[in-house]
C-alpha positions in Angstrom: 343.9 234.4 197.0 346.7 232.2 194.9 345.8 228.8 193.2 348.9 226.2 194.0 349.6 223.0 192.5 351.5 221.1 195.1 351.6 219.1 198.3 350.4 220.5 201.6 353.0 222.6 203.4 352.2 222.9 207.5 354.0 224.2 210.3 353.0 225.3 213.8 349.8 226.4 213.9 349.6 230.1 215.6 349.7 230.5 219.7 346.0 231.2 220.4 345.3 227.6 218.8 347.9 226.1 220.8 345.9 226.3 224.4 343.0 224.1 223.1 342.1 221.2 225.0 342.9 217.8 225.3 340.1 216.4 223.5 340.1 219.0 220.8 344.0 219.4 220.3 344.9 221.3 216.9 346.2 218.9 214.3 349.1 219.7 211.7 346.5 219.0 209.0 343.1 219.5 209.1 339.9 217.6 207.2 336.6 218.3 206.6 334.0 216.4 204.4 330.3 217.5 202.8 328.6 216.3 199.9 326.1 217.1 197.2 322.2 217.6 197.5 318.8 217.6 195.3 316.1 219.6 195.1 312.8 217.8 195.6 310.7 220.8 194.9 310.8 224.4 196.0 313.0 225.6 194.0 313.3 229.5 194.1 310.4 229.8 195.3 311.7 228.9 198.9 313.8 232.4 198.9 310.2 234.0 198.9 309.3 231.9 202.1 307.9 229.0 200.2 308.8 225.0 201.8 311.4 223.1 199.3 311.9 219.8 199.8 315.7 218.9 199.4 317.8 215.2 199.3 321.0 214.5 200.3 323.1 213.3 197.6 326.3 211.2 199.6 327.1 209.4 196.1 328.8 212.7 195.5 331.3 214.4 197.9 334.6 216.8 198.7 337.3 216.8 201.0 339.1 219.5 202.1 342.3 219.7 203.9 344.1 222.4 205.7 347.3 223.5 207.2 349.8 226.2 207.8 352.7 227.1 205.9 355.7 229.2 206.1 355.5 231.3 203.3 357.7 234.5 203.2 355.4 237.7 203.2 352.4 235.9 203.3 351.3 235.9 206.9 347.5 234.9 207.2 346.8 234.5 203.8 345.2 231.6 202.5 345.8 229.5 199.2 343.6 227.4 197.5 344.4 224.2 195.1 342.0 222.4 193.5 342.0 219.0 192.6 339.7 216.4 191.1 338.1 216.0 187.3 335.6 218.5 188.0 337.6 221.4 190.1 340.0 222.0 187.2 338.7 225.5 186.9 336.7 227.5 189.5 335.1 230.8 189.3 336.5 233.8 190.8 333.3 234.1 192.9 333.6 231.1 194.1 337.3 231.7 195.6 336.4 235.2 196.7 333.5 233.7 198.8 336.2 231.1 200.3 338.8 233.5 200.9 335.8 235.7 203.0 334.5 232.8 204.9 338.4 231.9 206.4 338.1 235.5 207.2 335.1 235.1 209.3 336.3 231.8 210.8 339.5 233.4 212.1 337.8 236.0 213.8 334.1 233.9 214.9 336.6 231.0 216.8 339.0 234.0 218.0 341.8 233.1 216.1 344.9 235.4 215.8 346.3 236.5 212.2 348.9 233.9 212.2 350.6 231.9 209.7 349.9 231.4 206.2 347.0 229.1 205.0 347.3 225.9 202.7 344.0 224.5 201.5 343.5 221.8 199.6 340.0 220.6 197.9 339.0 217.6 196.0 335.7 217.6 194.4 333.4 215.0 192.4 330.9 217.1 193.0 330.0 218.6 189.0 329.9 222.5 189.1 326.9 224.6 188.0 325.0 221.8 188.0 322.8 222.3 191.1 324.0 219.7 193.1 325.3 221.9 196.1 328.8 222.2 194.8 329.4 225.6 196.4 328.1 225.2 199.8 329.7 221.7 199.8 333.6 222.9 199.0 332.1 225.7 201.8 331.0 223.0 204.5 334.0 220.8 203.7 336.8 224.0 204.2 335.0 225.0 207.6 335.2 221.6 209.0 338.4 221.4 207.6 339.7 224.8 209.2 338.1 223.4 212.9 339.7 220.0 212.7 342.8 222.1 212.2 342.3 224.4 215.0 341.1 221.7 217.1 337.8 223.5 217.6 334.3 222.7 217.9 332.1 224.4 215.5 328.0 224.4 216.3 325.9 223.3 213.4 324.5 227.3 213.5 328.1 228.9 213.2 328.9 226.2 210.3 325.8 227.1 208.7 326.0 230.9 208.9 330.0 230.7 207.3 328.8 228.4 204.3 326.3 231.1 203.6 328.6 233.7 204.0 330.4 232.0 200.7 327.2 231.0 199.1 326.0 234.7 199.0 328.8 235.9 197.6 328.8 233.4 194.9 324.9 233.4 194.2 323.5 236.4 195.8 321.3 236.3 198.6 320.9 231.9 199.4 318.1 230.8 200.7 320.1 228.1 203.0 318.6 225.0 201.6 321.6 224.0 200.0 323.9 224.9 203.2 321.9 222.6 205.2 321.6 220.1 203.0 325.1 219.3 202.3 325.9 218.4 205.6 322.0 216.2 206.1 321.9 212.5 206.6 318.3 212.3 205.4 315.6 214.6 203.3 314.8 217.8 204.2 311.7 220.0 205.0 313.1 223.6 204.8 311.2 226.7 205.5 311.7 230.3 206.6 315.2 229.2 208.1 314.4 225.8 209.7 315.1 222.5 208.6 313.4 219.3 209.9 314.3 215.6 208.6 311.8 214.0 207.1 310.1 210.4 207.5 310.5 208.0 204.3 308.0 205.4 204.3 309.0 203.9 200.6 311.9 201.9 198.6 311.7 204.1 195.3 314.6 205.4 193.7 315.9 208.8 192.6 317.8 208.8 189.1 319.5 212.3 188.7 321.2 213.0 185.2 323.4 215.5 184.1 322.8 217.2 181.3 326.1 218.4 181.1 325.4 222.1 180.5 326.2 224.6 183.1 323.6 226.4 185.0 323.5 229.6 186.6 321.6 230.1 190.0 322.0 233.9 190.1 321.2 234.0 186.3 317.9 232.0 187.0 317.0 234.2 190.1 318.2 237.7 188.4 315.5 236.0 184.7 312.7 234.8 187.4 313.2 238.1 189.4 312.1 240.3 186.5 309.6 237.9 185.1 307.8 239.0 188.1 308.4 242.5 188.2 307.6 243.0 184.5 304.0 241.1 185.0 301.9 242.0 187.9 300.5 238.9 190.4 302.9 236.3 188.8 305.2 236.2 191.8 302.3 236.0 194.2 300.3 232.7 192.1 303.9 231.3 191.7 304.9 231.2 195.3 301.2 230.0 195.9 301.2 226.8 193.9 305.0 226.1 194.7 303.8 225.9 198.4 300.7 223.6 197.7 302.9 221.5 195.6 305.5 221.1 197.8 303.2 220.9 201.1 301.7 217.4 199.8 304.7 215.1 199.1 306.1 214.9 203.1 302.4 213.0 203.9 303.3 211.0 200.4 306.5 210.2 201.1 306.1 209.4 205.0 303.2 206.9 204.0 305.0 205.1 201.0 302.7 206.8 198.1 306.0 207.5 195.4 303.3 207.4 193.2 301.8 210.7 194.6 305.7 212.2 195.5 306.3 211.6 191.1 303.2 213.1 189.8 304.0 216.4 192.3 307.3 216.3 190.8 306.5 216.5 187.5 303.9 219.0 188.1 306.3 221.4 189.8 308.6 220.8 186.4 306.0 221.8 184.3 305.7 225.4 186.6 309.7 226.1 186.4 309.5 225.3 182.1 306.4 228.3 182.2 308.9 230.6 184.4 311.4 229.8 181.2 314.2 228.3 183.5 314.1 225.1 181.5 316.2 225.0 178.4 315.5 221.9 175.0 318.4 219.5 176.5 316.1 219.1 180.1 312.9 219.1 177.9 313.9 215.9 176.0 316.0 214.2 179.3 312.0 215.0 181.4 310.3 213.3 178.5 312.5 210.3 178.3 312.7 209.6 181.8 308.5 209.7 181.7 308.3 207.5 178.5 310.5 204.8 180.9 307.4 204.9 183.3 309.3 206.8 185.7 306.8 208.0 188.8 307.8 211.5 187.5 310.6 214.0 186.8 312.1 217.5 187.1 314.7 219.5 186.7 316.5 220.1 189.7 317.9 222.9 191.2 318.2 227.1 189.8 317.4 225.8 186.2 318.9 226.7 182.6 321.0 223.5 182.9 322.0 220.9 185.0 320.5 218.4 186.0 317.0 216.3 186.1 315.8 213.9 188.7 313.9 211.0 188.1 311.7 209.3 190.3 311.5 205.4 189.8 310.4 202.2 191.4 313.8 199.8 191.7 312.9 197.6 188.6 312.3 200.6 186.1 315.8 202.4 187.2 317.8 200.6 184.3 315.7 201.4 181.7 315.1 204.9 182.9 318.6 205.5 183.0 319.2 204.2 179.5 316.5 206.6 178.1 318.1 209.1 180.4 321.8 208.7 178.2 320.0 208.4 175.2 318.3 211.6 175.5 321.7 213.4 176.1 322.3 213.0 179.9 326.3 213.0 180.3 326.9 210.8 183.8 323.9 209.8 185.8 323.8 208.2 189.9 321.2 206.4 191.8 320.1 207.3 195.2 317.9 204.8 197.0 315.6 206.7 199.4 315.3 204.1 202.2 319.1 203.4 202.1 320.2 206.6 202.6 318.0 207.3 205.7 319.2 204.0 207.5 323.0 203.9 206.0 324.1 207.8 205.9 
């Protein structure tokens, strides 16, 4: 895999592409969109068949585009180049995992090894910050890659080539975060299914950055051997992850943020005991509850990132300002009624 700085070459795309119908017609370039997500609650303990609860984030977003290229010697290859503040630098794990899921679209839409590859991906999307960024650049590059081709891809064959990336970047994924990036509306997620859920309130959802980088398979690898070191611990923490994360669809569904906050922060304070929590998040969760917030959390694998914020409209300024002051980098707002009728 090479990393270019440049425009977008393209040429004709390869002869099993070119009998594609009407309707679908392969384009000279090709986009594809997804965008960030939240973690409600759940959090690793969903990968042990626990429910999370996860929130589509569209505040936050990449494009990809794609095309083909001449390039001399480099016949279905694929190039990546990154653009966008926070794509400057990308992990080798994270192109590896690109690189394989091309590889797997090629051959799942019956695509022959044709020309050259040019991809192009703009991110806002902050990395290692559990927002999704991962499966998001992987959502965006499939669409991409199918609007190319002028092929239809099913929401199951989209799904199962964003987790081929995300598990080689994190290890085995539990899918929550490839589903969510593409949702419209919060999520129920559980052993492989995913079902929208009903929001019956106007409160808000403050996340903040804390601006250090997290590690999902660092989290999973600490969590992992918590549990193997002390006996039962994996059993009563998959046990009250479920009954904390059962509650909030009734609470949410009948307007009761009140409930949905205090769940939060109860689930908060069972990722701090499983030492996924770090001094920056400790001071962001208490500021955000000395603003009267409903309740906070970190959010997502843990030992950085972010922390979301439950609030009622009115207390979201202030809550945000106590956010900053506690050392949160950037923060965004996403209204929970809005983004079920306006996605």
């Amino acid at each position: 895999m090479k990393f270019r700085q440049g425009e977008l070459n393209t040429s004709t795309p390869p002869a099993s592409v070119a009998g594609t119908a009407e309707s679908r017609r392969a384009r000279s370039v090709g986009t594809g969109r997804a965008h960030a997500k939240s973690i409600l609650l759940g959090e690793h303990a969903v990968v042990y068949g626990a429910p999370a609860l996860a929130l589509p984030v569209p505040q936050l977003s990449i494009t990809a585009s794609a095309g083909f290229s001449n390039r001399g010697g480099e016949a279905a290859g694929v190039s990546f180049t990154m653009t966008g503040s926070a794509w400057k630098q990308v992990g080798t794990q994270a192109s590896e995992g690109l690189r394989r899921l091309t590889t797997d679209f090629r051959a799942s839409m019956g695509i022959d090894e044709g020309p050259h590859l040019d991809v192009i991906i703009d991110g806002s999307i902050p990395l290692g910050r559990g927002l999704g960024s991962s499966a998001a650049c992987a959502r965006a590059v499939v669409l991409a890659l199918a609007d190319l081709c002028g092929r239809e891809v099913s929401q199951r064959t989209t799904f199962d080539l964003v987790q081929t990336a995300e598990n080689v970047m994190h290890g085995k994924a539990s899918g929550v975060d490839a589903v969510t990036v593409g949702a419209s509306a919060p999520l129920l997620f559980q052993a492989g299914e995913a079902r929208t859920l009903r929001v019956g309130c106007d409160a808000l959802f403050v996340i903040a950055d804390s601006g250090a980088v997290g590690s999902t398979k660092e989290a999973v690898d600490k969590l992992r051997e918590r549990f193997r070191l002390h006996a039962g611990t994996q059993e009563r923490f998959v046990r009250r992850a479920s009954e904390l994360t059962g509650e909030p669809v009734a609470a949410l569904a009948a307007g009761q943020p009140e409930e949905l906050g205090s769940l939060l922060t109860e689930y908060h304070g069972l990722l701090r005991e499983a030492g996924l929590s770090t001094d920056r998040i400790e001071a962001m969760v208490s500021a955000a509850l000395a603003a009267d917030s409903l309740g906070a959390k970190i959010t997502g694998g843990g030992l950085g990132g972010c922390v979301l914020a439950l609030t009622q409209p009115e207390q979201a300024r202030e809550v945000t300002r106590r956010l900053h002051e506690a050392g949160a980098v950037q923060t965004w707002i996403v209204p929970l009624r809005r983004l079920v009728t306006h996605v």
